[in-house]
N, C-alpha and C positions, 0 to 999 in steps of 0.2 A: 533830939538836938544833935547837930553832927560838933559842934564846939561852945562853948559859954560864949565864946564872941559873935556869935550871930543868933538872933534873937527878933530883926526886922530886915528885911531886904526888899528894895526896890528895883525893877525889872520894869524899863522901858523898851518900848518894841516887838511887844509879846505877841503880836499877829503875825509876824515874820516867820521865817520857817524857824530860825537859830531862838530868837524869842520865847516863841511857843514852847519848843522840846526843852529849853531850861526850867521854864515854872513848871512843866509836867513833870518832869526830874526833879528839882526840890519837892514839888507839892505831894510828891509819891513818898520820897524818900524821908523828910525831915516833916513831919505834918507838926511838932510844935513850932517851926520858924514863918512870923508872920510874912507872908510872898503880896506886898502892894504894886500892881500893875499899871502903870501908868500907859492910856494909847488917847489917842486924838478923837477917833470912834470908835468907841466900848462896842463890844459885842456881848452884853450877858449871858450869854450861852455858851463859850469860850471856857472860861474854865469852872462855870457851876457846880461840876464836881467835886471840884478841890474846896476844902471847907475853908483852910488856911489861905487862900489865894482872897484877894479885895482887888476890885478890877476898879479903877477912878479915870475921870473921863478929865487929862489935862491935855493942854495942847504945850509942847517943850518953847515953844518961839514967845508965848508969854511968861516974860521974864519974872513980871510979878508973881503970877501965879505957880511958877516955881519956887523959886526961893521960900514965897511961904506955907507951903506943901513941903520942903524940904525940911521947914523950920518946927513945923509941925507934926510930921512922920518920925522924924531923926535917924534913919537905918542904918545899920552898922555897916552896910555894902548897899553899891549901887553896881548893877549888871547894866551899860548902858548899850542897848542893841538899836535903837533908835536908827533909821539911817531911811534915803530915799530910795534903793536898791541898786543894785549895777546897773541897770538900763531903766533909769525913770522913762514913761512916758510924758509928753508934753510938759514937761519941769525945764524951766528956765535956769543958764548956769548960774544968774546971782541966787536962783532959790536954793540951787543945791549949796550953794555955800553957807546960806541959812538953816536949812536941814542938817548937814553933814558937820557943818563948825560949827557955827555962830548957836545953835543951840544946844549944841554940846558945849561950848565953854560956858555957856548961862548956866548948866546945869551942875559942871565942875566948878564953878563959883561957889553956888549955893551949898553945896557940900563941902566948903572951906569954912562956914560957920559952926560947924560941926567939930568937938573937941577929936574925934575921929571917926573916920568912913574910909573904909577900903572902895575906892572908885575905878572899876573894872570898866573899862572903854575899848568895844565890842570895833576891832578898826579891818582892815581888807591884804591880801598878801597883793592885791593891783596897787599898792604902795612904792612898789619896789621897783615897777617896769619891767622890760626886757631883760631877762640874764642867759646866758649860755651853760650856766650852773644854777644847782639848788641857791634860795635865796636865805642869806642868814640875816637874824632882827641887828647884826650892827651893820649893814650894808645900807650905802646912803638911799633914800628915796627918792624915788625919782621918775616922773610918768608926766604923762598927757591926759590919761584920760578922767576926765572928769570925775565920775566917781570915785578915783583913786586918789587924784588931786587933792580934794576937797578931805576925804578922810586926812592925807599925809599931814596936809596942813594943823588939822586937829590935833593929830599925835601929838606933831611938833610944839605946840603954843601948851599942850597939857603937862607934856615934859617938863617944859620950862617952867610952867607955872609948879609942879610938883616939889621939884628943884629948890625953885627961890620958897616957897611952903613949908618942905616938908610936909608932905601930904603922901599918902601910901596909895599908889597910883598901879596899876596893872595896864598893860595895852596886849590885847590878845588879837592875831593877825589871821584869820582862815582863811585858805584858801577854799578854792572851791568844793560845795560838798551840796547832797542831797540828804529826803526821807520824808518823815514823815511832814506833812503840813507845807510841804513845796507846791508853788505855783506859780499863778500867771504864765509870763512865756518861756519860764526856765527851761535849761534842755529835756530833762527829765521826764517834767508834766507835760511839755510840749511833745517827746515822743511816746511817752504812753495815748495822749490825747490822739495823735495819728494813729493809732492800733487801733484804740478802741472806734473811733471813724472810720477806719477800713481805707484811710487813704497812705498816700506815702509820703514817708520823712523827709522833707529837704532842711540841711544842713550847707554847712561848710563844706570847702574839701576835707579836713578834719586832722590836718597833717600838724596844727599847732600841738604844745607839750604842753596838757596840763596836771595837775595833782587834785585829785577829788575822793574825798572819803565822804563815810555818813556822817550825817548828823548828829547822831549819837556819839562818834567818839570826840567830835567838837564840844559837846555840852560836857561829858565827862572829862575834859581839859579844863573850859572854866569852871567847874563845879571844884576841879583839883586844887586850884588856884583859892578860890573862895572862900575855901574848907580849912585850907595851911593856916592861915589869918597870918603866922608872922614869918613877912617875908621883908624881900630888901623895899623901902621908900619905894622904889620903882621898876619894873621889868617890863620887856620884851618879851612875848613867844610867839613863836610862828606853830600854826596849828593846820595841821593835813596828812595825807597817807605817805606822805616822804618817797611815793612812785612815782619814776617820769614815763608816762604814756600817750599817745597821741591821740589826739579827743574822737578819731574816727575807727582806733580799733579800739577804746573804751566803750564806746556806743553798741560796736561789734558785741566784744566781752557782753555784756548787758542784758543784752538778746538773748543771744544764747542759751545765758545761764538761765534766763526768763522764756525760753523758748515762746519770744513774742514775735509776734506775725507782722511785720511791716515792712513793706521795701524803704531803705534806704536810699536816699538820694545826693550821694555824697559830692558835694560841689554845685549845689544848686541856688547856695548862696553864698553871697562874700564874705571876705573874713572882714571882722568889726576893724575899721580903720583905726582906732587905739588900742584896740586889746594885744598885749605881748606875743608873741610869736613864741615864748617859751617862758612856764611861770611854773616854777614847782619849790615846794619849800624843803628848807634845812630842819627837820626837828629835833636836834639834839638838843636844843634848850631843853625844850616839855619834857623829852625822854628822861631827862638826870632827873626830873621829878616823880619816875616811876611810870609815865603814861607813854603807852602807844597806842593804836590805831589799831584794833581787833576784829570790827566789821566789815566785814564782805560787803562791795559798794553794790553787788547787782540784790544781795539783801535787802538793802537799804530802800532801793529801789521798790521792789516785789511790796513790804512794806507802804509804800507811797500808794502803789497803784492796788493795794489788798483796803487801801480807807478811803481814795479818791476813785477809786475805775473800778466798784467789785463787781462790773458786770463781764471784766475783760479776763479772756484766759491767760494766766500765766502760769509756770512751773516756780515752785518754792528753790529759790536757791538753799546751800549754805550757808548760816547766818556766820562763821566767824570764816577773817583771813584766812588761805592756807599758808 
């Protein structure tokens, strides 16, 4: 047990990359805390080896069926990672607004019947927009794009709702990151997948600034947060490697360190008309609680492509920052 106050935790979104690595973190680490999984399509095979992990097949947009699942679970925390991803395909914007809010407030509803639940809301640093500096959680939000939108909104309405409750609310912000159990078209999978095809990477020109750590040291962030149990009613953290780099000598870096075979094609495609031109986080929040960012990202990586591509040559980085 890492605390007497945790005893059942619910983890929605657990097929996602941030998802996954948290029940594999508790389910490792705490094997007496019950870990119930809520996704829309169970995978049985997911986490069968975790004995403490219960995978349930709910869908978040049925209000009903939350609420009494919630009413009936009771968990002392909810880790809510749930979300449509940065770049839904073919997802219409009212649905993202139903994914991203509207069934994240059904879900912080249902855990307001609860004499107490720490409700950890799993939310994006694309919250913030465009900044010329690191971005810190009191700075207003403020974006276009969609996915970001749609999260900020949620903060917003859960704040308030927190507020007028009292209800012990947490909003954990990452920025960009990789590792293990990344996919679809993320950058990552996406350039290892050009390697192991033998063709070459097109990208961006790669000139924007972003901040990207592993995944690992994001789960050991919410994990830190989880663990404390008494904290204030409500916080902010913005969660990332606190480095400002430009996404095309990152990509660089990466290589390298992976001495992975692919040409590069840098400017072969456009930069996403919403995404920031500069997004990098402030972490001195998370820091005063003892946590930094330890992983080496091109680790992180090697990792990815050692469980999704073992047929592809890479060199083992460094696993910690220098």
């Amino acid at each position: 047990m890492p605390h007497q106050h945790l005893n059942r935790v619910l983890v929605t979104g657990a097929s996602g990359t941030l998802g996954y690595n948290i029940v594999r973190h508790l389910g490792a680490k705490y094997p007496g805390v019950r870990l119930h999984i809520w996704l829309r399509n169970p995978d049985p095979a997911l986490f069968s080896d975790l004995p403490n992990a219960i995978v349930e097949q709910v869908d978040l947009l049925h209000t009903a069926k939350v609420s009494e699942g919630i009413g009936a679970l009771r968990p002392d925390a909810i880790i809510h990672c749930a979300a449509s991803g940065v770049r839904p395909l073919s997802i219409d914007y009212f649905d993202l607004i139903e994914l991203n809010t509207s069934a994240t407030l059904h879900l912080f509803q249902a855990s307001c019947g609860l004499d107490r639940c720490h409700f950890i809301n799993i939310s994006t640093g694309l919250v913030y927009g465009h900044q010329s500096r690191p971005c810190r959680e009191d700075d207003p939000v403020n974006t276009l794009h969609p996915y970001g939108a749609t999260k900020a909104a949620a903060d917003c309405m859960l704040r308030a709702g927190a507020e007028r409750l009292r209800r012990h609310l947490t909003i954990m912000r990452p920025f960009s990151f990789t590792g293990l159990h990344d996919g679809g078209n993320r950058l990552f999978p996406s350039l290892l997948r050009a390697a192991m095809e033998r063709r070459p990477f097109e990208m961006s020109l790669g000139t924007q600034i972003r901040d990207f750590c592993a995944v690992q040291d994001v789960v050991d962030a919410i994990c830190l947060v989880l663990e404390e149990g008494e904290q204030p009613s409500q916080d902010i953290f913005n969660v990332g490697s606190g480095l400002s780099i430009s996404l095309g000598r990152l990509v660089h870096t990466v290589c390298r360190q992976l001495s992975l075979d692919v040409e590069l094609r840098l400017g072969a495609l456009p930069f996403h008309p919403l995404e920031p031109a500069h997004i990098v986080a402030d972490i001195s929040r998370m820091q005063s609680l003892g946590w930094r960012p330890r992983t080496n990202l091109a680790y992180a990586v090697w990792q990815l492509a050692q469980s999704q591509f073992p047929h592809l040559t890479v060199t083992r980085p460094a696993e910690l920052r220098g």
